[in-house]
N, C-alpha and C positions, 0 to 999 in steps of 0.2 A: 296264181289265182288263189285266193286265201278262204278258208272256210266259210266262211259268209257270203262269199260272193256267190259260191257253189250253191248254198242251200238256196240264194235268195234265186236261183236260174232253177233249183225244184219249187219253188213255190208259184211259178210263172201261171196263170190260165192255160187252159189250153186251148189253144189256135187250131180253126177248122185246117182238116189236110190239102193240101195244095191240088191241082186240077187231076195232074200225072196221079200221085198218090190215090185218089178217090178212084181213078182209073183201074189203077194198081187193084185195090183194095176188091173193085168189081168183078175184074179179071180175078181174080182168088175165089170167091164167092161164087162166080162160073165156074172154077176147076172143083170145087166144093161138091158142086153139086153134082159134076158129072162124076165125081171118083165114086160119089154115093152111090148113081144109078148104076155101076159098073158093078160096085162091090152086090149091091143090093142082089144082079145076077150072076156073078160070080161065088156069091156064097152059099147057094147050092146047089150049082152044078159039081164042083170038086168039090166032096167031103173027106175030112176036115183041111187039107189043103187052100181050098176056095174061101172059107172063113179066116182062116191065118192072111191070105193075099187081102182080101177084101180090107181086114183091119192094120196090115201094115203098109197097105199105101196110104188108108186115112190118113195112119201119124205121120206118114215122109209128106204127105202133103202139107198136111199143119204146121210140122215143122220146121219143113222147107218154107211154108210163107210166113211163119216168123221170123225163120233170121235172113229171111230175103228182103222183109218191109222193117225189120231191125225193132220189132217191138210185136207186144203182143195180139196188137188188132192186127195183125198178120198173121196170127192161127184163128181169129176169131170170126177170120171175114169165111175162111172155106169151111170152119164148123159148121157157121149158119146157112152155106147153102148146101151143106152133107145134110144138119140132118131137116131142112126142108124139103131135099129132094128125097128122103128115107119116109118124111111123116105122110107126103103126097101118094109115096108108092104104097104106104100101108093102109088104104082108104082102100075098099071095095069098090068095083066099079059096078053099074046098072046088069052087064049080062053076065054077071059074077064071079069074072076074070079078076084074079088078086096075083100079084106079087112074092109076099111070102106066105110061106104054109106055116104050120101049126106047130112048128115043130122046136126041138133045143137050138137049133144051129141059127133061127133068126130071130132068138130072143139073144142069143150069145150074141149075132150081131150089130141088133138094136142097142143094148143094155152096152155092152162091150165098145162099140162107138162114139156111146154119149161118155162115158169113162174117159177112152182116149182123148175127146174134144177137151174135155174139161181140163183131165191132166195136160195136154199139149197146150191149151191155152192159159195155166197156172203157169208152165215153167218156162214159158216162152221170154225170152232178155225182153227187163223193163226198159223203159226210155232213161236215158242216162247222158248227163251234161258233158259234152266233149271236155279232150284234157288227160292229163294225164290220171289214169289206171289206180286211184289212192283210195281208202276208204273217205266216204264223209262226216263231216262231224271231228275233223281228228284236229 
């Protein structure tokens, strides 16, 4: 396959994800959200233990649905439901039940999560033309 053929297979549109995938992508965006509410109470009951756990299952999550969906809307699908189930928990509720307190450890893992999401979904393997392993352009 010769350079041009390559580039002309990156320049393609992009095609909606097939049924499975979109599935795929939902199931991620479910685990998303539950590693959130997990981390949410796990980062302070164990201090500072609890915050280390909470923020490295985030990234084995992300990371793991990156290179399980083979591109990067597969760290992007369980960010978005991390931090929707984080921004839901940090609402006050009516008889003034809240989630996180006031403190360093859940702004570490507010602020610390959206970092991870971000870096996990920058370095997540971009979509790339089957074939052999070559730089393109060459």
């Amino acid at each position: 396959m010769s350079s041009a053929d390559r580039a002309s297979m990156l320049a393609q549109p992009l095609h909606r994800p097939s049924v499975g995938r979109a599935v795929a992508y939902l199931g991620l965006f479910v685990l998303g959200a539950v590693v959130g509410v997990a981390g949410a109470l796990v980062q302070s009951a164990w201090t500072p233990g609890g915050l280390l756990l909470a923020l490295v299952g985030e990234a084995g999550v992300l990371l793991g649905g990156a290179l399980a969906a083979r591109g990067r809307a597969g760290a992007v699908a369980p960010a978005g439901g991390w931090m929707l189930a984080v921004i839901l928990l940090t609402a006050s509720r009516p008889e003034g039940d809240f989630v996180f307190a006031a403190g360093g450890g859940s702004y570490l893992f507010l602020l610390g999560g959206m970092a991870i999401a971000v870096i996990c979904a920058t370095l997540g393997p971009g979509r790339q033309p089957g074939g052999d392993a070559v730089r393109l352009g060459k």
